[in-house]
C-alpha positions as CSV (number, residue, x, y, z in Angstrom):
1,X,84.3,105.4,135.0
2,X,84.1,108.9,136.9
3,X,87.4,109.6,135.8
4,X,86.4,109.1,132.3
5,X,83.5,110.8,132.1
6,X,85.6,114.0,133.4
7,X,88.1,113.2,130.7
8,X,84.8,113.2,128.0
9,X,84.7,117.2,128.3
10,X,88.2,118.1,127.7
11,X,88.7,116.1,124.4
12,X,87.0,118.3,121.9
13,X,90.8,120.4,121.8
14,X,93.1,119.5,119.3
15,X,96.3,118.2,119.5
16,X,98.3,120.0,116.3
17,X,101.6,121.4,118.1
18,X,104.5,121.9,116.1
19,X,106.7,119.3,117.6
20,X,109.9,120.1,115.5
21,X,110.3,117.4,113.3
22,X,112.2,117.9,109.4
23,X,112.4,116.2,106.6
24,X,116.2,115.3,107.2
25,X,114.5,113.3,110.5
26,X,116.9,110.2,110.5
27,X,113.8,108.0,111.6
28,X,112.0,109.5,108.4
29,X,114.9,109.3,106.3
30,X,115.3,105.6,106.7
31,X,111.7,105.0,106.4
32,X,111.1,106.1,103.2
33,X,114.2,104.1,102.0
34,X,112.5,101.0,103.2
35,X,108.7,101.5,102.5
36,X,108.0,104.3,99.7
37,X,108.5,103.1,96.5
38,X,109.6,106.2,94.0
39,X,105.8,106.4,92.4
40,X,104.1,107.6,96.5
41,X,102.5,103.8,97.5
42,X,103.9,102.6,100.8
43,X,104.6,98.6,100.7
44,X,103.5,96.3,103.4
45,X,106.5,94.3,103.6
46,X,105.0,91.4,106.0
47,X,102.5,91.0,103.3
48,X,104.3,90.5,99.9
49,X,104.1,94.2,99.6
50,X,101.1,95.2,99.2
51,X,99.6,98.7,100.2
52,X,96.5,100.1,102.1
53,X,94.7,103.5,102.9
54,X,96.1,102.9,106.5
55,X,99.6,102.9,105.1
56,X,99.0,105.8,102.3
57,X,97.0,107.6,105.8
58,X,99.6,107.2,107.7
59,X,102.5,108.0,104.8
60,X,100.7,111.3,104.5
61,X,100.5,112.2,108.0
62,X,104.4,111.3,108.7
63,X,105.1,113.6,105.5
64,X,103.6,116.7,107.1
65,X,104.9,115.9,110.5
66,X,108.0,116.0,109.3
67,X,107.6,119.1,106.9
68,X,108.4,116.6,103.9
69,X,105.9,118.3,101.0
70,X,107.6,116.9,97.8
71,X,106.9,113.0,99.3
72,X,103.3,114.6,100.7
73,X,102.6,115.0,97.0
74,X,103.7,111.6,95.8
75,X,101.8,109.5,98.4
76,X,98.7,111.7,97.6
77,X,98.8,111.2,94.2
78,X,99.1,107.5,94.1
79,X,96.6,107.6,96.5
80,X,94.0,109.4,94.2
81,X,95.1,107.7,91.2
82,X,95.1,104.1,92.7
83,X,92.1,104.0,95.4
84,X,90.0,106.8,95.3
85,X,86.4,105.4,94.1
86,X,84.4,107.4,91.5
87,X,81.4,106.9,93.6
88,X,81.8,108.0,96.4
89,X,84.6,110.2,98.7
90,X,86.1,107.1,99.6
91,X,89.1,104.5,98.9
92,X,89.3,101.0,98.6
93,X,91.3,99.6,101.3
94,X,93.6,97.6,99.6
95,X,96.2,97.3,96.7
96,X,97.9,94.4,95.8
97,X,100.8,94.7,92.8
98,X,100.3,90.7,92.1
99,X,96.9,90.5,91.6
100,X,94.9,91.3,88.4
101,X,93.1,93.8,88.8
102,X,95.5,94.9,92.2
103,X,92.1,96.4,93.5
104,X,89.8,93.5,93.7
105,X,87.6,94.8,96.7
106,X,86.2,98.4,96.8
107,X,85.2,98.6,100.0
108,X,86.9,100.9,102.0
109,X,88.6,100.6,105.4
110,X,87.7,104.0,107.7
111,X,90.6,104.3,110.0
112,X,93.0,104.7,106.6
113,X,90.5,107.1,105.3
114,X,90.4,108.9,108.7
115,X,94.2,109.3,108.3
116,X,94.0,110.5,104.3
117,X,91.4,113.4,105.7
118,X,93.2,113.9,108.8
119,X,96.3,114.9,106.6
120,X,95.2,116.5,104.2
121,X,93.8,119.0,106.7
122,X,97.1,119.6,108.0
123,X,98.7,119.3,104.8
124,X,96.5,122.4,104.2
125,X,96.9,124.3,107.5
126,X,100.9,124.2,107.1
127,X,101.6,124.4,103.6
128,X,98.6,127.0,102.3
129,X,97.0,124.5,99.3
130,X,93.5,124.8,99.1
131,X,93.3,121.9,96.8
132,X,94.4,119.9,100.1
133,X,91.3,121.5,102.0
134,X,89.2,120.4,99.2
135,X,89.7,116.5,99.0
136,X,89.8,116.6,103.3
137,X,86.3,117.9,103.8
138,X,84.8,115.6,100.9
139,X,86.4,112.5,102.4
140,X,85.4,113.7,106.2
141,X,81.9,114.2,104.9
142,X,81.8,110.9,103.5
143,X,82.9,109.3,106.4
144,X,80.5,111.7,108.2
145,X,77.5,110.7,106.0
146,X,78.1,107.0,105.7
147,X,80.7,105.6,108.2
148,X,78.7,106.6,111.5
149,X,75.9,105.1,113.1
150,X,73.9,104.5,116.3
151,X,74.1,101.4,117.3
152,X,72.9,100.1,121.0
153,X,72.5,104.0,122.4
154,X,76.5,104.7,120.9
155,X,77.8,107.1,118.1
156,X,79.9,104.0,116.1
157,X,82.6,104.3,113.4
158,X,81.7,101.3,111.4
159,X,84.9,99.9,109.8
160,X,83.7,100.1,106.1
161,X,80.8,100.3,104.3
162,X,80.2,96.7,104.1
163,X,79.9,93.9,105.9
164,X,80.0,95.6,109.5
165,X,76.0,96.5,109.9
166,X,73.7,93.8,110.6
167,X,70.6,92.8,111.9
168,X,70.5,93.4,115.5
169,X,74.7,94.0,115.7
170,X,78.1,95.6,114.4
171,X,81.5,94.9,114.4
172,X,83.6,97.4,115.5
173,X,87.3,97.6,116.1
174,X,88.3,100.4,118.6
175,X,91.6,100.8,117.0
176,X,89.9,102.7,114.1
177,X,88.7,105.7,117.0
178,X,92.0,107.3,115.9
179,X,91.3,110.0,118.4
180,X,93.8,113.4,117.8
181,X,91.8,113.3,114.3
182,X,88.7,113.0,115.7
183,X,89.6,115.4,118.3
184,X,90.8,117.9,115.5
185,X,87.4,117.1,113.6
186,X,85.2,117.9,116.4
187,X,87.4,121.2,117.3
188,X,86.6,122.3,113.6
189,X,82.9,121.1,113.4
190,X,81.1,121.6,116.4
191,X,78.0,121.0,115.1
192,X,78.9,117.3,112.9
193,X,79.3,114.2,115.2
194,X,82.4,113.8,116.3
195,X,82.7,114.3,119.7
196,X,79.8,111.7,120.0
197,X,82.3,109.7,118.0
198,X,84.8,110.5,120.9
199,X,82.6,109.5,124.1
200,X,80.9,106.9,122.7
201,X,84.5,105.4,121.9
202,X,85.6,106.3,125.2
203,X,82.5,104.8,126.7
204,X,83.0,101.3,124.9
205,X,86.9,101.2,125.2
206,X,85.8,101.5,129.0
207,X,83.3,98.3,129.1
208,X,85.3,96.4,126.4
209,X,87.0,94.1,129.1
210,X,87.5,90.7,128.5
211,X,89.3,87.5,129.9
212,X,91.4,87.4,133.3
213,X,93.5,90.1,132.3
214,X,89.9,92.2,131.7
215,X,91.2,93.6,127.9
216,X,89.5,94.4,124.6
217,X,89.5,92.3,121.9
218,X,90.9,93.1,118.3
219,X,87.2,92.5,117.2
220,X,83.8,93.5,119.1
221,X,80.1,92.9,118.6
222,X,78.4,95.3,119.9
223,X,74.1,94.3,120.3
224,X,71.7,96.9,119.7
225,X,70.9,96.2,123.4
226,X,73.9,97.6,124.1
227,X,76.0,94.1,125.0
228,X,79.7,94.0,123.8
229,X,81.1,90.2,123.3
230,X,84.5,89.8,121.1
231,X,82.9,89.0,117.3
232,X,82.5,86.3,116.1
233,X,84.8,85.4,113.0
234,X,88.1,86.8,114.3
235,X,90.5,85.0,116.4
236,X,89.4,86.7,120.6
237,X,92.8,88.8,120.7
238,X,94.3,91.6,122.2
239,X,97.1,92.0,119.9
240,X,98.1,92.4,116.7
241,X,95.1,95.2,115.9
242,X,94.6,96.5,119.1
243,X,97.8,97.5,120.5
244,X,96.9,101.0,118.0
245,X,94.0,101.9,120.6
246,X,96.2,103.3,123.5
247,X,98.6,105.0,121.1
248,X,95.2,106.8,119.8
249,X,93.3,107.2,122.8
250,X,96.7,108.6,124.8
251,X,97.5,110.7,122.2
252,X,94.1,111.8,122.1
253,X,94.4,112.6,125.5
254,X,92.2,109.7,127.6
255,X,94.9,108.2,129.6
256,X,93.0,107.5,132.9
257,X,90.6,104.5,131.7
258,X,90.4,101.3,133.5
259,X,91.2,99.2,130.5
260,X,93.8,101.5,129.0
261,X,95.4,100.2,132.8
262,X,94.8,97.3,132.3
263,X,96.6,97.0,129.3
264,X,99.7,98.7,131.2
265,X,99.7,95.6,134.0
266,X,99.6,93.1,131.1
267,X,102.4,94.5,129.3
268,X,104.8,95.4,132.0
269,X,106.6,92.4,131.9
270,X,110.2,91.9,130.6
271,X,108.8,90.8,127.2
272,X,105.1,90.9,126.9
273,X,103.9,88.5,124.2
274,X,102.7,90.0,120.9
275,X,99.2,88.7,121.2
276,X,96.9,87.0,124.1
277,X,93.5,85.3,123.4
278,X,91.4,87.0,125.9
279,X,89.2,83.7,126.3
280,X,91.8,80.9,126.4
281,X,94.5,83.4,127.8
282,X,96.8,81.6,125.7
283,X,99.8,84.0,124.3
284,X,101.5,84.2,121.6
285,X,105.1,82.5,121.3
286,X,107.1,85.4,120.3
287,X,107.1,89.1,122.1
288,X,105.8,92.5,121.3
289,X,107.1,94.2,118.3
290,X,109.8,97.2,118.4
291,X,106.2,99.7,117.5
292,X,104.0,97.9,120.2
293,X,107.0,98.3,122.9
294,X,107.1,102.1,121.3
295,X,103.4,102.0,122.1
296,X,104.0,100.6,125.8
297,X,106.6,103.3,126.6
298,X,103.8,106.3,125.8
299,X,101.5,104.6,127.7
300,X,103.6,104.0,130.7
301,X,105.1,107.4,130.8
302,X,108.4,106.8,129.4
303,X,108.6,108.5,126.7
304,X,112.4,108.8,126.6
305,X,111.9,104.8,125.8
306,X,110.9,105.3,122.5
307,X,113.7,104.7,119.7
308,X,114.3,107.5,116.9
309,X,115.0,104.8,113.7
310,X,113.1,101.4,113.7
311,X,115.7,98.7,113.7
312,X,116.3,97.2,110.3
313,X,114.4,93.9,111.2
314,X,111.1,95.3,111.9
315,X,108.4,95.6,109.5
316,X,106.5,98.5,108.1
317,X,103.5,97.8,110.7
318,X,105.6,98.0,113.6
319,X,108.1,100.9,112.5
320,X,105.0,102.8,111.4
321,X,103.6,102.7,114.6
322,X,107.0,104.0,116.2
323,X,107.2,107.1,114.4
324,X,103.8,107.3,114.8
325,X,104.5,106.9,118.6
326,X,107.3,109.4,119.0
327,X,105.4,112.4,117.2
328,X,102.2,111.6,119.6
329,X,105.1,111.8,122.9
330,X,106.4,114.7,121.2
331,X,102.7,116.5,120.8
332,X,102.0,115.5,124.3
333,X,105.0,117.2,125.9
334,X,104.7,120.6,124.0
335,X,100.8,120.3,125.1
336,X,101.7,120.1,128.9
337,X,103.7,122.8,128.8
């Protein structure tokens, strides 16, 4: 916990390096052939192809990593078009092409509108389009205003606007503390919440240690008094979810936290299992995916592990979080220098 709490004043930098990356990227080049359909929405393809903020988020972001302003534009557009709510700064979290209407739920999902404000930031800082600017701060300040509460002495990022708050508890989901934005937020706005965000993130991620192997569940109640139990109404796993909160919190630059380790131990193992229920410790039958294994080699230092081009097999969840994983290694190593 010391080394934590040392780590706590060092995060408010941001992590924006030019890592190199261009749109003729081979990984890029062969994502968009398998996930962006020509009108800017990004399928799902282990879930009859539908989309999400997460995936439009995280579209976005890879378009501007990879200098790619033409597809920026198309994802952006169907995002606005598709999910943005007239009521509020927000999107609903989910589209699905077979279903009448395809938006049947307006909530919102925060880490995907983390990622849409995240982007358009940088979409803004390297292209020069203050239209960009615009649409960033008022989805930040929506997710400023509405997304973040206090909740048992800790700054939370609730994971939409309903159905998270309750009487005496929320669920939270630490894979939503996508840390290099919030890191970037906090740099920009010193005086909004953000670096709360960051430490009290930090903080829970640190306590959130359950089961013999001591790891976080996908899901956690937190108690206004402060207690942290995996929630109720999701299966008690480290897995599927989860595996996103050491790519964040390593790319955001907290490394050195017990649990972070213990997820390390768990998966250095010839093929660590895609899933384990932190209660039972029963595992799941089949291994890690290709992006969780992409996600094991930043955490473990081996950064030279992680592939350029997602094998054709693997879906958009799992070559998402590869690309996602090689510009966060990429970052990381021009920051050291």
């Amino acid at each position: 916990m010391k080394r934590l709490l040392l780590l706590l004043g060092i995060v408010v930098m941001p992590i924006m390096a030019n890592a190199g990356f261009n749109a003729s990227d081979p990984g890029w080049q062969n994502y968009k052939t398998r996930f962006l359909l020509p009108e800017g929405r990004i399928i799902d393809t282990a879930n009859a192809d539908i989309s999400h903020t997460e995936g439009q988020g995280w579209g976005m972001f890879l378009a501007v990593q990879f200098d790619d302003r033409r597809t920026f534009d198309r994802i952006w557009q169907w995002t606005e078009a598709n999910l943005a709510r007239p009521d509020i700064a927000l999107n609903a979290w989910r589209y699905d092409p077979h279903a009448q209407p395809p938006v049947a739920d307006n909530n919102n999902a925060t880490d995907g509108d983390l990622f849409v404000a995240w982007s358009l930031q940088l979409a803004a800082d390297r292209w020069g389009d203050d239209r960009y600017a615009q649409r960033s701060e008022a989805i930040r300040v929506a997710i400023r205003d509405h997304l973040i509460d206090n909740v048992g002495g800790y700054e939370i990022l609730l994971p939409g606007l309903e159905g998270f708050r309750h009487e005496g508890f929320a669920d939270i989901n630490l894979s939503y503390w996508v840390l290099p934005a919030l890191r970037d937020f906090a740099a920009r706005y010193p005086g909004e919440p953000w670096q709360a965000v960051i430490d009290s993130g930090c903080q829970l991620l640190e306590r959130a240690q359950f089961g013999s192997e001591q790891l976080p569940a996908d899901w956690i109640r937190l108690q206004t008094s402060g207690e942290l139990t995996p929630a109720k109404g999701w299966p008690p796993r480290f897995g599927f979810e989860n595996i996103r909160t050491p790519l964040y919190f390593t790319w955001g630059g907290v490394r050195e936290v017990d649990t972070l380790e213990n997820i390390a131990r768990f998966w250095d193992q010839p093929a660590p299992p895609a899933w384990i229920d932190v209660k039972s410790g029963e595992t799941a039958g089949y291994p890690l995916s290709e992006g969780g294994e992409a996600i094991n080699a930043l955490l473990s230092g081996r950064p030279w592990a992680i592939g350029t081009t997602p094998s054709a097999g693997e879906n958009y969840y799992s070559a998402t979080l590869l690309l996602l994983s090689r510009i966060a290694a990429a970052q990381l190593s021009l920051s050291a220098r």
